[in-house]
C-alpha beads as a LAMMPS data file, in Angstrom:
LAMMPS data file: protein, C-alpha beads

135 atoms
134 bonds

1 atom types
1 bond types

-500.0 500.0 xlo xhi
-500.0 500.0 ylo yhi
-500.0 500.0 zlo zhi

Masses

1 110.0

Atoms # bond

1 1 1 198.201 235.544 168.079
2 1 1 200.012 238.025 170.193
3 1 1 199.440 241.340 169.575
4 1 1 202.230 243.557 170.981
5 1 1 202.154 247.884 171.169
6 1 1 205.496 249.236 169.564
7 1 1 206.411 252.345 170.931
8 1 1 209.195 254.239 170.066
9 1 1 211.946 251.361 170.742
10 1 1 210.101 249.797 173.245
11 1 1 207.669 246.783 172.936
12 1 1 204.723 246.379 175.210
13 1 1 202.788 243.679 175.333
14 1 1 198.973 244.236 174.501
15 1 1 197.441 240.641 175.215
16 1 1 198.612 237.536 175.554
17 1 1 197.459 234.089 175.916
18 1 1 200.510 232.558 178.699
19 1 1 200.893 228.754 179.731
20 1 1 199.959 228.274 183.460
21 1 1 202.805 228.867 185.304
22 1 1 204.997 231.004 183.244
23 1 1 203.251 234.416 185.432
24 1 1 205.012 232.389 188.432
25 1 1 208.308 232.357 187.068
26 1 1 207.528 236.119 185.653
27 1 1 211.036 237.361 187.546
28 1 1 212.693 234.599 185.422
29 1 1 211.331 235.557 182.416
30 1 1 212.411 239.189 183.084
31 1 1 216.133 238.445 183.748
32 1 1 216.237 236.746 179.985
33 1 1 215.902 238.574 176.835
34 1 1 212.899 238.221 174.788
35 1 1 213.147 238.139 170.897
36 1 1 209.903 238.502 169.111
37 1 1 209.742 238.373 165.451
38 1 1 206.265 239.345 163.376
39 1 1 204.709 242.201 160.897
40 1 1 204.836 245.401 162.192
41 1 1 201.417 247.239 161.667
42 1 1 201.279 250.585 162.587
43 1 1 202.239 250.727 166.146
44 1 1 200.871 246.600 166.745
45 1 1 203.665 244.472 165.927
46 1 1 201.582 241.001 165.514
47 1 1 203.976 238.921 166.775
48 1 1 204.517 235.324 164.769
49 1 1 207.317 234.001 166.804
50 1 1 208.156 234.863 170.502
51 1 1 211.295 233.467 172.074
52 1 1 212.271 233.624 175.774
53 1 1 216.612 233.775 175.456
54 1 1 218.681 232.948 178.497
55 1 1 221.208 235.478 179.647
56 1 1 224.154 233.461 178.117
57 1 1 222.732 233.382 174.069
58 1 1 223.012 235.952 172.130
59 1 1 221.907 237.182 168.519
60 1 1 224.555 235.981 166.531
61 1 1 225.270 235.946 162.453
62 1 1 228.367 234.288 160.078
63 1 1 229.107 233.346 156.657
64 1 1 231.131 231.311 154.401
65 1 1 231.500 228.184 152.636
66 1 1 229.875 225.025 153.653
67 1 1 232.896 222.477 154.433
68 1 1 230.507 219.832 155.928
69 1 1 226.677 219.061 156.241
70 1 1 225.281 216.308 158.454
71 1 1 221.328 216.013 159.661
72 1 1 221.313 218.575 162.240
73 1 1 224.296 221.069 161.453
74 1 1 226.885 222.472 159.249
75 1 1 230.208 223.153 159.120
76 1 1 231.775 226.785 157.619
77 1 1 235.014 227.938 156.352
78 1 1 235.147 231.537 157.245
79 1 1 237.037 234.152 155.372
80 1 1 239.937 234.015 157.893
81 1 1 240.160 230.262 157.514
82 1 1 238.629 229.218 160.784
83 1 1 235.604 227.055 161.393
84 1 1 232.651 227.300 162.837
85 1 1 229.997 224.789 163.425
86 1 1 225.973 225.904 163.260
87 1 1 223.201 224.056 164.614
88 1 1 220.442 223.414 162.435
89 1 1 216.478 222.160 163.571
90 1 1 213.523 222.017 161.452
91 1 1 212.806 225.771 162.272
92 1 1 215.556 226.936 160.335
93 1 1 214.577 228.226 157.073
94 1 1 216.912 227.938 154.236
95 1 1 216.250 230.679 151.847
96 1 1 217.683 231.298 148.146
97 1 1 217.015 234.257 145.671
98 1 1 214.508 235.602 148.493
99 1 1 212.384 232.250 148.435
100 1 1 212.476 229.780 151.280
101 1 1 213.791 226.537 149.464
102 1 1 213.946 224.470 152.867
103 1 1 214.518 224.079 156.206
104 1 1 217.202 221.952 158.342
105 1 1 220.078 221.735 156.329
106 1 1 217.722 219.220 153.363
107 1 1 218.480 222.485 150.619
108 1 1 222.357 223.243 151.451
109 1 1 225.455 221.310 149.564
110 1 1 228.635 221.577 150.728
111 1 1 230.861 224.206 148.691
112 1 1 227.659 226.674 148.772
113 1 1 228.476 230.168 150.242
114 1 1 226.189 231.091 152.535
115 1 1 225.381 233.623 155.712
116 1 1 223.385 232.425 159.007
117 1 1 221.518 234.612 161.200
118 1 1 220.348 232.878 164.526
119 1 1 221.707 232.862 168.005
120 1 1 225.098 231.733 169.734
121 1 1 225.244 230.577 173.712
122 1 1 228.695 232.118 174.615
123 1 1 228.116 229.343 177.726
124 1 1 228.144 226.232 175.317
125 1 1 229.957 228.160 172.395
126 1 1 227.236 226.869 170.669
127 1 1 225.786 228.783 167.324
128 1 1 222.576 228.200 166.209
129 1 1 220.645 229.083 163.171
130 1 1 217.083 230.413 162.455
131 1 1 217.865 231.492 159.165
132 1 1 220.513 230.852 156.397
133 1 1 220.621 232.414 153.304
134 1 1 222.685 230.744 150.028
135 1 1 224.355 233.246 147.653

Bonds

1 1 1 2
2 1 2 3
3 1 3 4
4 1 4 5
5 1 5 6
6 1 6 7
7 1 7 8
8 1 8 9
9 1 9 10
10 1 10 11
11 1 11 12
12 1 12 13
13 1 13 14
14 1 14 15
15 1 15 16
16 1 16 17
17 1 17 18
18 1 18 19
19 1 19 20
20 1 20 21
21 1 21 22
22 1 22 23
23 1 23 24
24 1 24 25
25 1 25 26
26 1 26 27
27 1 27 28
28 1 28 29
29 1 29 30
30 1 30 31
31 1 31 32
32 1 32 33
33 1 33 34
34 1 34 35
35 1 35 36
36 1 36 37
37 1 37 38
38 1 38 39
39 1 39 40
40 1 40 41
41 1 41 42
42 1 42 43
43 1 43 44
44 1 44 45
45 1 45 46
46 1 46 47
47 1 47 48
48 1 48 49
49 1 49 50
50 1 50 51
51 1 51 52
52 1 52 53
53 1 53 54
54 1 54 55
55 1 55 56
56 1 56 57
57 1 57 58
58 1 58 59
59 1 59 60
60 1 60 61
61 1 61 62
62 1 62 63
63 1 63 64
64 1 64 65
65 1 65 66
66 1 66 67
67 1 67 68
68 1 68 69
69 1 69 70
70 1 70 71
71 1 71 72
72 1 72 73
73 1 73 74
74 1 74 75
75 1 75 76
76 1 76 77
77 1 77 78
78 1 78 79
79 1 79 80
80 1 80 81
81 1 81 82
82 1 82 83
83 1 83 84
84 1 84 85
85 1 85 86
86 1 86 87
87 1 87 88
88 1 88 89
89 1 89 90
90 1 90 91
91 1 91 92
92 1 92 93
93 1 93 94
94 1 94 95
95 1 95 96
96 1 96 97
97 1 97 98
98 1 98 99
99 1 99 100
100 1 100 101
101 1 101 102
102 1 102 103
103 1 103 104
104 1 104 105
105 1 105 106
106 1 106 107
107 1 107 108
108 1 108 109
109 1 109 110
110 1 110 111
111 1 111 112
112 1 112 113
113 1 113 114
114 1 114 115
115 1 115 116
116 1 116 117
117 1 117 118
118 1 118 119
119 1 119 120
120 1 120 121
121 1 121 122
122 1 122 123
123 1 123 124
124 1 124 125
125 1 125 126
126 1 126 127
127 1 127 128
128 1 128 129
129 1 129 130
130 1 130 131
131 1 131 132
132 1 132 133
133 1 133 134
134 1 134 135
């Protein structure tokens, strides 16, 4: 586990246990973003998931009604009729009624509303989601 120091808005990293190599590529690291997700506890955020983002992907959200559902993605019908197309992995949790139900896209049907929060890479206009939650 990674235990990071929250203070204020900033995060600092208490201790870490780092792959060899990544301190190499350390000016790399710092030109990305970092997302880290976890239970804050007091000031210690113990962080569950730590992401290194390139410069081009962004946090990213959308909803509306599943058109389409294949293995690895979905298709939506936004409010202002155009379409957007979300990646799916088995990391993203589906959740319904506050419960996780599944992950991937096993627990969505087409003609379910729903809203995705993940990430988009404005360089492959490519969204991605970590989490979608069915109304």
């Amino acid at each position: 586990m990674i235990k990071i120091a929250v203070i204020g808005l900033v995060a600092v990293i208490v201790a870490s246990v780092l792959p060899s190599g990544v301190l190499a590529k350390e000016r790399k690291i710092m030109q990305a973003g970092v997302r880290v997700m976890g239970e804050l506890n007091g000031t210690t955020l113990n962080a569950k998931l730590i992401q290194v983002i390139s410069p081009n992907i962004m946090p990213a959200s959308g909803k509306g009604t599943v058109t389409a559902v294949s293995n690895d993605n979905i298709t939506l019908q936004t409010k202002n009729n155009s379409t957007i197309t979300v990646k799916t992995n088995a990391d993203t949790k589906v959740v319904k009624n506050g419960q996780v139900v599944g992950t991937g896209t096993a627990a969505i049907t087409i003609g379910s509303k729903v809203k995705f929060f993940g990430l988009w890479d404005k360089a492959l206009d490519l969204y991605t989601a970590l989490i979608i939650r069915i109304k």
